[in-house]
C-alpha positions in Angstrom: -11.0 5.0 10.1 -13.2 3.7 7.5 -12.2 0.6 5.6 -13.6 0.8 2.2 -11.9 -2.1 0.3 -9.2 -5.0 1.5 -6.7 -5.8 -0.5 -5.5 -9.1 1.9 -6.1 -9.8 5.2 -4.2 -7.4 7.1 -3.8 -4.4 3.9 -7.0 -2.2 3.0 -7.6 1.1 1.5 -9.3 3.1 3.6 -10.6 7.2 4.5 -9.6 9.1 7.1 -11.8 11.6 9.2 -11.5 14.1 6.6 -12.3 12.2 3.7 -9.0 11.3 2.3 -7.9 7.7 1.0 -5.0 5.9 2.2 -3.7 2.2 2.1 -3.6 0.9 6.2 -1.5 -1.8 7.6 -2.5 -4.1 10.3 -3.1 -7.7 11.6 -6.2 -8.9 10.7 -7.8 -5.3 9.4 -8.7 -6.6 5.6 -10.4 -9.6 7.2 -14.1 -8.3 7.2 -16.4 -7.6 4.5 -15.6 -3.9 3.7 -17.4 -1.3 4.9 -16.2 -1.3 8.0 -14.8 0.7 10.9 -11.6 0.1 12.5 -10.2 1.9 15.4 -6.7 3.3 14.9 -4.8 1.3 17.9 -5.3 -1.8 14.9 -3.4 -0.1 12.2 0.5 -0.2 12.1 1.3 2.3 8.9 -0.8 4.1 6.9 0.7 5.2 3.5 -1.1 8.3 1.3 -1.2 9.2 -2.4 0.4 5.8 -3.4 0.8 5.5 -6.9 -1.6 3.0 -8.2 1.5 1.1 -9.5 2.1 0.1 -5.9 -1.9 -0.3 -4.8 -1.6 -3.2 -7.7 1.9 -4.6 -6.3 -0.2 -5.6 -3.1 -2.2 -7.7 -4.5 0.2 -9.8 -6.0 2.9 -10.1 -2.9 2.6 -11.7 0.5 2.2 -10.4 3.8 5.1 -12.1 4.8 7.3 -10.1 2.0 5.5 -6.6 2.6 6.1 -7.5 6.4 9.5 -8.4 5.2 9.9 -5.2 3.3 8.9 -3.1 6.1 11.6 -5.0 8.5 14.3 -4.2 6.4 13.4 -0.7 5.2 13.1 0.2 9.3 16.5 -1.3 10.0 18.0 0.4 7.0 16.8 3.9 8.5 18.0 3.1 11.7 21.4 1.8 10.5 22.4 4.5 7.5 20.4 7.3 9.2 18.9 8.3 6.9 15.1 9.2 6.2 13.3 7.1 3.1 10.4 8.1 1.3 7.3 6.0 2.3 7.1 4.5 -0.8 10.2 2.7 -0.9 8.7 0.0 1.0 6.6 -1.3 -2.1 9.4 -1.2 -4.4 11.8 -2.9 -2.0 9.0 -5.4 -1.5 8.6 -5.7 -5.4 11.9 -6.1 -5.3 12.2 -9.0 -3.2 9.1 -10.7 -4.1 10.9 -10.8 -7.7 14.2 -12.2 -6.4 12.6 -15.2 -4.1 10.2 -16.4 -6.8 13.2 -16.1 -9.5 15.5 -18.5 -7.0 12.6 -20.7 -6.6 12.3 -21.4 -10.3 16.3 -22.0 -10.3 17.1 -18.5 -12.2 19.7 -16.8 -10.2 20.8 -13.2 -11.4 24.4 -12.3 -10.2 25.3 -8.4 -10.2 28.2 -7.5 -12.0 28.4 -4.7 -9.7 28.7 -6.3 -6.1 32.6 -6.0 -5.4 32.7 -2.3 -6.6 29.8 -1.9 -4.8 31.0 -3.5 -1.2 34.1 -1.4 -1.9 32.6 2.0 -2.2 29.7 1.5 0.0 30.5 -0.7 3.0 28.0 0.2 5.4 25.4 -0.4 2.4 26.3 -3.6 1.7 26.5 -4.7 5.2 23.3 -4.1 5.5 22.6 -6.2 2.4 24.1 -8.9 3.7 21.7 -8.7 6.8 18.9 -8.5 4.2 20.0 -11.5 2.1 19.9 -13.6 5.4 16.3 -12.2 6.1 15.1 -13.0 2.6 16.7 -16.3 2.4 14.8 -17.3 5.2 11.7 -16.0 4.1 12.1 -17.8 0.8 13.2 -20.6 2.0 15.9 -20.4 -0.6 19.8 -19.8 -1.3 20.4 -16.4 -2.5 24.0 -15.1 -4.5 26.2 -12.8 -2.0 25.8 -10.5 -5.0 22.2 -10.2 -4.1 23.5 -8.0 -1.1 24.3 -5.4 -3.8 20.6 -5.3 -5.3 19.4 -4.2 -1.8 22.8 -1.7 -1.3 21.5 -0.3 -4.6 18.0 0.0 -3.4 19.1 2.4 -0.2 21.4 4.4 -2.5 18.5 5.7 -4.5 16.3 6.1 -1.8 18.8 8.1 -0.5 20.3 10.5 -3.4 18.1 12.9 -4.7 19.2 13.5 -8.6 19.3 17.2 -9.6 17.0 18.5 -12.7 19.6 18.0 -15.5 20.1 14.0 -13.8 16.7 13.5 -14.0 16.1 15.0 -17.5 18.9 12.9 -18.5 16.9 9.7 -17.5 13.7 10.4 -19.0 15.4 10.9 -21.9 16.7 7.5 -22.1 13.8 5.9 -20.7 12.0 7.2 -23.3 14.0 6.7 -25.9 14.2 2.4 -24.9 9.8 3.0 -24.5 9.7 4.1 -28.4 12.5 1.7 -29.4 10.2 -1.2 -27.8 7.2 0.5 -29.0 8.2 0.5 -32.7 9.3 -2.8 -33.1 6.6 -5.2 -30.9 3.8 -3.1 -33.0 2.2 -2.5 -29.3 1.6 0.7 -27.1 2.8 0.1 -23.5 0.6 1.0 -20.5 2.9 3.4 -18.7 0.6 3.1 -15.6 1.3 -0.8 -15.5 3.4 -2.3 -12.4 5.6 -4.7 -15.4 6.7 -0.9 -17.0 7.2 0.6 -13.8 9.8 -2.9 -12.8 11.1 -2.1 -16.1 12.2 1.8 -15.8 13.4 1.0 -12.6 15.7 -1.3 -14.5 16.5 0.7 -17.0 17.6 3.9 -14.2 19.9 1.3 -12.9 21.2 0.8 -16.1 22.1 4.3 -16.3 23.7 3.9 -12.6 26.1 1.0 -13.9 27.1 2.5 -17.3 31.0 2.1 -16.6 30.6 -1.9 -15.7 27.7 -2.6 -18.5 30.5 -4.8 -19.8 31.3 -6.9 -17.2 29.9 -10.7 -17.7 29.2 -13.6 -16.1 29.6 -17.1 -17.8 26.6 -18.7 -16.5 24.2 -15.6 -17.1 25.8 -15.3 -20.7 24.6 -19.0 -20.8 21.0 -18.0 -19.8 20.9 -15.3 -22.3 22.0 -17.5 -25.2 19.2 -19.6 -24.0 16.5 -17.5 -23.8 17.6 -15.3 -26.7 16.8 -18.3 -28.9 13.9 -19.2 -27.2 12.1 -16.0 -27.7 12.9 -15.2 -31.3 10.3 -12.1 -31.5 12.5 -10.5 -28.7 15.5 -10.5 -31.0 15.5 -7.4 -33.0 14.5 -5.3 -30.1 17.1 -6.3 -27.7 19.8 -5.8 -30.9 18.2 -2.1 -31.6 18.4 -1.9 -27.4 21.9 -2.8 -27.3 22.8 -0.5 -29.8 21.3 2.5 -28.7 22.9 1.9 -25.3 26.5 1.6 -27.0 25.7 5.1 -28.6 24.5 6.7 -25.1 26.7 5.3 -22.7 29.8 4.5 -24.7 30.1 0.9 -23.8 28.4 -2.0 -25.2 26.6 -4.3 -22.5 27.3 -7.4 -22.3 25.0 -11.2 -22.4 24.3 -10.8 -18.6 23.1 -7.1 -18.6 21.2 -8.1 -22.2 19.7 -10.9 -20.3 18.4 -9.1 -17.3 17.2 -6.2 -20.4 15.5 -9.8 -21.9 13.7 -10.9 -18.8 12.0 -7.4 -18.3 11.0 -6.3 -21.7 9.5 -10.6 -22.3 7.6 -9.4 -18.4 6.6 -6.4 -20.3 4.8 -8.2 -23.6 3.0 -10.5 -21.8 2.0 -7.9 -20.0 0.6 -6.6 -23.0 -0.7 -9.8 -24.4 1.9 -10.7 -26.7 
């Protein structure tokens, strides 16, 4: 196997025998000066035709959360049994990587959907629980027991495959938020760029929660009122948002969901340079 650039110390990409690139995982195989060879007995996974979404998540996350990532995605196979697209490892790890560096800055995000959630999918949000423990002590921080619900979320995607009119459904609506966002920030959003691809992922859980969009927390209707003031170029966006998600989904979401909404789309203009 031919390493042909690191991305840290123990990720690369590298080509196979026949030519093909892949992104390798192993102790210690990014530490050289690429080229290089490596034999295969030093690689742990190897992951092809990863979206270049996920090639640039790996440079900004730690071993220790990819390792983390990895830990919980194997244990969540094991314990669902079920099988997960290789991928979800790198959005599970973008995932968490988001959620520590959030609770180390003091922001913590409740989900509005955790009790309904532990209800309907216990086995799911057991192993969340297991997760939250794991990431809490990676982190080195306190985590909400909501959080468990996040990572239920995450397995209940990875594991439901939406039929054609589903999926139409959500590029619709993903679409239709792109242009709304588009119009009024006078920008043109890279749709190739990690912050968009965080922010569609919100926006398909959106979709998922449409019957609890309502649902509010005091302190995260707090945060919003905060940040809504702070960021006054946001305003009219997140109002045209709000109201095309009233006219889709029937129910108007409230100060929490508008703040998580708030905290993506400010991610996505700076992104962008605004």
């Amino acid at each position: 196997m031919k390493v042909v650039r690191n991305i840290n110390n123990n990720v690369a990409v590298c080509l196979d025998d026949q030519g093909h690139e892949l992104i390798a995982i192993g102790k210690g195989i990014g530490f050289k000066k690429a080229p290089y060879e490596i034999s295969l007995d030093q690689i742990d996974e190897t992951y092809y035709n990863l979206d270049s979404h996920y090639k640039s998540l790996l440079t900004e996350i730690s071993p220790e959360i990819l390792d983390l990532a990895m830990k919980i995605t194997n244990k969540g196979q094991r314990y669902l049994g079920i099988q997960i697209k290789p991928a979800f490892v790198f959005a599970l790890a973008d995932h968490i990587h988001s959620c520590i560096k959030n609770a180390q800055a003091g922001l913590i995000l409740s989900n509005p959907m955790a009790n309904e959630i532990r209800h309907l999918y216990e086995r799911e949000y057991r192993l969340g629980q297991w997760a939250v423990k794991m990431m809490e002590k990676s982190g080195k921080v306190k985590l909400p027991s909501s959080e468990a619900g996040n990572i239920a979320l995450h397995f209940l995607n990875a594991a439901q495959t939406m039929n054609e009119a589903r999926k139409d459904d959500t590029e619709r609506f993903v679409d239709d938020i792109t242009d709304i966002i588009e119009s009024e920030m006078n920008l043109i959003i890279d749709r190739n760029s990690l912050n968009y691809s965080r922010f569609v992922t919100h926006l398909k859980y959106v979709l998922k929660r449409s019957n609890a969009l309502d649902k509010e927390n005091s302190e995260n209707a707090r945060m919003f009122d905060e940040m809504y003031e702070q960021y006054p170029n946001l305003q009219s966006t997140i109002q045209k948002i709000k109201t095309y998600i009233t006219g889709e989904l029937g129910v108007e979401p409230s100060k929490e969901e508008l703040l998580y909404l708030m905290i993506h789309l400010n991610r996505l203009c700076s992104g962008e340079g605004l």
